[in-house]
N, C-alpha and C positions, 0 to 999 in steps of 0.2 A: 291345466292351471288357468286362473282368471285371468285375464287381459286388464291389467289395471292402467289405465289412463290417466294423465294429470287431471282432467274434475275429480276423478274420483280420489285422488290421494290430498290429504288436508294441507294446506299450504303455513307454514309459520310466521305469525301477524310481522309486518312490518320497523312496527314499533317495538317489540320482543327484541327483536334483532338487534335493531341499535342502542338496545337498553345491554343486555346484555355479550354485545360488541365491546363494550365500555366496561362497565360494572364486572362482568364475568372474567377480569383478568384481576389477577390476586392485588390483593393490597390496596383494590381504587375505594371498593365502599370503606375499607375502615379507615382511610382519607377525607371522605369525606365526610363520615361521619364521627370523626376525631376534630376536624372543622365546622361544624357548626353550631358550638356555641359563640363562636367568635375566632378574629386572626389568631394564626398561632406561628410563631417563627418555627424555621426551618429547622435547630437544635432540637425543637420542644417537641416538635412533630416525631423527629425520629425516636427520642425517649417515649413516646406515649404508645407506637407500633412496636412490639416487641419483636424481633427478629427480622424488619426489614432494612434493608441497607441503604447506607448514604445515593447510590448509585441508582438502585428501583426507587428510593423514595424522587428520588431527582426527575427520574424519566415519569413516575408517573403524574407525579406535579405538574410536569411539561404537559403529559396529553389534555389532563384536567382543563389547562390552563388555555390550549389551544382548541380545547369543545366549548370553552366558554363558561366552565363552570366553578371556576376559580379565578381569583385574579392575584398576582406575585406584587407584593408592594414593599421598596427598600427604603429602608430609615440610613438615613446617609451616617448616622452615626457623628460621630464616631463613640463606640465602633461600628462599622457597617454591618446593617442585620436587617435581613429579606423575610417578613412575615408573608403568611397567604391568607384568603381568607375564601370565603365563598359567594357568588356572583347572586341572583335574585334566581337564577335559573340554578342550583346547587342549593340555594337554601329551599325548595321548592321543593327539595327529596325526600325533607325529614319527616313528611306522615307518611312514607313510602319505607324509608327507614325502622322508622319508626313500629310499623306495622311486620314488617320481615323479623325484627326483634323480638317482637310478641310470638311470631309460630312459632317460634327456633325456644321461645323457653316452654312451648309445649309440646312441640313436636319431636323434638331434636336435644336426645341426652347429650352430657359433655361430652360422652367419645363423638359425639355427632351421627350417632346412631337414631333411629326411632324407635323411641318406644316400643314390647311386644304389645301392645293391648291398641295401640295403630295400625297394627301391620293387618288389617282385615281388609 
């Protein structure tokens, strides 16, 4: 068998990593990409995610919030209501977004399968 060495084996970029450190846990893009047209209170967020909960939408607000790419702002009300919205550094995703969007309507049927006339 070959002797494989670290030069030899490819290392995964840096940036990859903490993109998707972040990103690659469910529910964080379509947060942020449910926020950026604009604030959206905390009720309105959970109605537009279908099937995530009061509890992960909360936690993952938090992390958002504490990478910096969100920011939590409360209207004192009354009544009291916590909208979010997106930081310069969050709104900086959406041609990133925006472009993952575009392969998934070609690449990627609804079951989230690929295409056979891809698979080559």
């Amino acid at each position: 068998m070959a002797d494989h060495g670290e030069a030899v084996c490819r290392q995964v970029d840096g940036g990859m990593t903490r993109v998707f450190g972040l990103f690659g846990k469910r529910w964080t893009g379509l947060i942020v990409a449910t926020l950026m047209p604009g604030p959206v209170h905390f009720a309105d967020l959970r109605r537009a995610i279908p099937g995530i909960s009061e509890r992960m939408l909360s936690d993952r607000l938090a992390e958002l919030t504490a990478t910096g790419l969100v920011v939590r702002e409360v209207d004192a009300g009354p009544p009291l209501r916590v909208a979010y919205r997106l930081t310069e550094a969050g709104l900086a995703m959406e041609s990133a977004l925006k472009e993952l969007a575009r392969w998934a309507e070609t690449y990627l049927g609804e079951g989230g399968q690929c295409p056979e006339r891809f698979r080559k």
